[in-house]
C-alpha positions in Angstrom: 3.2 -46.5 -1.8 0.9 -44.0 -3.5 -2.5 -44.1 -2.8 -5.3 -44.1 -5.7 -7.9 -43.4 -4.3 -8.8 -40.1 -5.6 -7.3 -36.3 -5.6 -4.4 -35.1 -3.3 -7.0 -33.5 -1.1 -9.5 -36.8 -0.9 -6.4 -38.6 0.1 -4.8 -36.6 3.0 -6.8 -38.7 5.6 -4.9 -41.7 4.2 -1.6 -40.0 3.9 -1.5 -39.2 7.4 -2.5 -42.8 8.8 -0.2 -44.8 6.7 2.6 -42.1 7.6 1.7 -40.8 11.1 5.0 -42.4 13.1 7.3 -40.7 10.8 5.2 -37.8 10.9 4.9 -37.7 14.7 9.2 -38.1 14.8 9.8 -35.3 12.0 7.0 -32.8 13.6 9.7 -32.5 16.3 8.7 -30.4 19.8 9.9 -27.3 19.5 7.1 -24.9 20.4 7.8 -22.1 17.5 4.1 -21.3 18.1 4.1 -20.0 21.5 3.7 -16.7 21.0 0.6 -17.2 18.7 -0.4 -20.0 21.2 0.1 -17.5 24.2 -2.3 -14.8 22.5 -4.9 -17.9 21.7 -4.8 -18.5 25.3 -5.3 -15.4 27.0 -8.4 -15.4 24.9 -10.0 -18.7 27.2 -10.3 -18.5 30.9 -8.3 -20.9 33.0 -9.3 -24.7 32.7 -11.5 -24.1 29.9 -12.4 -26.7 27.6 -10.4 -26.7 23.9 -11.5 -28.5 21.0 -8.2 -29.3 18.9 -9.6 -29.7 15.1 -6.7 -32.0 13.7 -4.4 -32.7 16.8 -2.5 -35.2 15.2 -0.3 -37.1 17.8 -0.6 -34.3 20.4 2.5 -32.7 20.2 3.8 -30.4 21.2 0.5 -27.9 20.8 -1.4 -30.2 22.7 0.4 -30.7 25.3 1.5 -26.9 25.9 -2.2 -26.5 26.4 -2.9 -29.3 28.9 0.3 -28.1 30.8 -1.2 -25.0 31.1 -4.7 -26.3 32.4 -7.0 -26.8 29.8 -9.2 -29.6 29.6 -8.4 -31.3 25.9 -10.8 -32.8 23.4 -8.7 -33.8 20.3 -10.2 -34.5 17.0 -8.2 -36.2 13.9 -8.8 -38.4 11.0 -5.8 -41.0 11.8 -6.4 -43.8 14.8 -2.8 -44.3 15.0 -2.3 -40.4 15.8 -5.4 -40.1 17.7 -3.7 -43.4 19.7 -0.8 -42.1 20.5 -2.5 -39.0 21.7 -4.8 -41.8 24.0 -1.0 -43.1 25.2 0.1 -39.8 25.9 -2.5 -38.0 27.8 -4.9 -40.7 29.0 -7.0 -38.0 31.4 -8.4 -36.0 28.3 -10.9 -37.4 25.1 -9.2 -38.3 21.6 -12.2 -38.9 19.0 -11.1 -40.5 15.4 -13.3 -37.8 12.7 -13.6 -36.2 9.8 -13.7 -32.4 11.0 -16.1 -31.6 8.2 -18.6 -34.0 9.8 -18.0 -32.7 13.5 -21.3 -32.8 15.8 -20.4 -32.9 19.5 -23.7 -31.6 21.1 -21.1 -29.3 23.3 -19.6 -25.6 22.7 -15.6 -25.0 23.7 -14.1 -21.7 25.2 -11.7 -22.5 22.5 -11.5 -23.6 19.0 -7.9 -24.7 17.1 -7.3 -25.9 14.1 -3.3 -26.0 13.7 -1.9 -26.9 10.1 -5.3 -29.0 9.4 -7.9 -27.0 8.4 -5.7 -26.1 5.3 -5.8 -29.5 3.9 -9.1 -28.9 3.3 -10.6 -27.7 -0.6 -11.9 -24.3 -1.0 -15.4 -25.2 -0.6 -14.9 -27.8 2.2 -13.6 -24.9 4.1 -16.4 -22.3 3.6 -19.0 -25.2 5.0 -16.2 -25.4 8.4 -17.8 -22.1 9.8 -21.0 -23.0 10.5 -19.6 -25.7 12.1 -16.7 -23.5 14.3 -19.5 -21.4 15.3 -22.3 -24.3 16.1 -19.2 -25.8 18.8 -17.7 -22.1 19.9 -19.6 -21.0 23.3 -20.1 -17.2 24.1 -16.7 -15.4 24.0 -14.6 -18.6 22.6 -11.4 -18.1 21.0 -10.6 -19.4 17.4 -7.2 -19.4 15.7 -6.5 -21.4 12.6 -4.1 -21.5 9.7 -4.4 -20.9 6.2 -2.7 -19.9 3.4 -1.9 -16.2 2.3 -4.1 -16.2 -0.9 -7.0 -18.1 -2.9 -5.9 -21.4 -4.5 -4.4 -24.5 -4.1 -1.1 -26.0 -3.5 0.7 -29.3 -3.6 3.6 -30.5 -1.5 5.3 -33.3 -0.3 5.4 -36.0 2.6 6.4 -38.8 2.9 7.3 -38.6 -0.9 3.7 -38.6 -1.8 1.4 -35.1 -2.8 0.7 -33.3 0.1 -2.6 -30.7 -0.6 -3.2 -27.5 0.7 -6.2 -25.2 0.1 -7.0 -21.1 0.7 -9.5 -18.8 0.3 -8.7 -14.9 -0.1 -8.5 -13.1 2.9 -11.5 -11.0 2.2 -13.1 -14.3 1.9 -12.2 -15.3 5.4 -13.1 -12.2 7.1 -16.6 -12.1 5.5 -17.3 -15.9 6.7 -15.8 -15.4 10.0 -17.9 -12.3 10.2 -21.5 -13.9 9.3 -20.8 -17.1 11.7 -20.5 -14.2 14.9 -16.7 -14.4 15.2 -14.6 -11.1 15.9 -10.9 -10.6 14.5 -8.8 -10.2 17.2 -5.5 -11.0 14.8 -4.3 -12.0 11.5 -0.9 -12.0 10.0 0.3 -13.5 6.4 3.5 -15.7 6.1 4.5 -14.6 9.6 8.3 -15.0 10.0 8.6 -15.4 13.3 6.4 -18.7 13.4 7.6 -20.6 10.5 5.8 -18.3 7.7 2.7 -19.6 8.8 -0.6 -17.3 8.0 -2.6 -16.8 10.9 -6.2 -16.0 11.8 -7.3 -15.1 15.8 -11.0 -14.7 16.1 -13.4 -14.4 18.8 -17.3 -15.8 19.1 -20.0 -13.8 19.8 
């Protein structure tokens, strides 16, 4: 079923919750983002506090980091993901939001926001750094992904439009700039992690 309910990017939230079983058995848990995971976590001191921006059902990047020590508070639009994440790892908090609306009253050691900040638009995504920096505490890692230029692009999933959204680079570097977040790394279409396009920062 196709939803109507507006644009490709207005509908991912939907997407994702009527599809979220088959899209927790296809995301598979192979770890092909350990190395970038391993650099994100040097960056936060043992047992810090993680907010995951989009954790979906909590695996595997999720459960990497709790395995390694961190204290997990997962954010995603879908209750039946954010449920299974509840089922999985009962000891940490799973909140059902919109990320664009996030107000937790808390800052993180560390900020992710793994192939979900992308689904974004353009302009959604400029008004996401105010809010990365109003939850990032002094010194707090950030790493998202996004896509290698300006524009938008359409996929698939589940046989149904699939949105993704970029800025420019230059774009990215001037807003992480002005919110007090520090490059650490940033590679385009890397091959050795699925051709994903990858930004490491650091608060303050």
């Amino acid at each position: 079923m196709v939803s109507d309910r507006g644009s490709p990017a207005d509908n991912i939230p939907d997407l994702y919750e009527r599809h979220a079983r088959i899209w927790d058995e296809s995301r598979g848990r192979t770890l092909f983002e350990r190395a970038w995971m391993d650099r994100f976590m040097a960056l936060v001191p043992p047992g810090g506090a993680i907010l995951d921006i989009g954790c979906g059902s909590g695996e595997p990047l999720a459960r990497h980091l709790i395995a390694s020590g961190y204290a997990l508070i997962g954010v995603d639009s879908s209750p039946t993901l954010i449920g299974m994440c509840r089922a999985r790892f009962p000891d940490h908090d799973w909140l059902v939001a919109d990320m664009r609306g996030l107000s937790l009253g808390r800052r993180f050691a560390g900020l992710l926001a793994w192939d979900s900040f992308f689904h974004l638009t353009p302009e959604d995504q400029r008004g996401m750094f105010e809010l990365f920096a109003n939850h990032a505490a002094e010194g707090a890692a950030l790493m998202f992904t996004s896509g290698p230029a300006h524009g938008e692009a359409i996929g698939t999933f589940a046989g149904e439009p699939l949105y993704h959204g970029s800025l420019a680079p230059e774009e990215y570097r001037r807003l992480l700039g002005r919110h007090g977040f520090e490059i650490v790394a940033h590679v385009a279409e890397d091959a050795s992690c699925g051709g994903h396009t990858i930004w490491l920062a650091r608060h303050g």
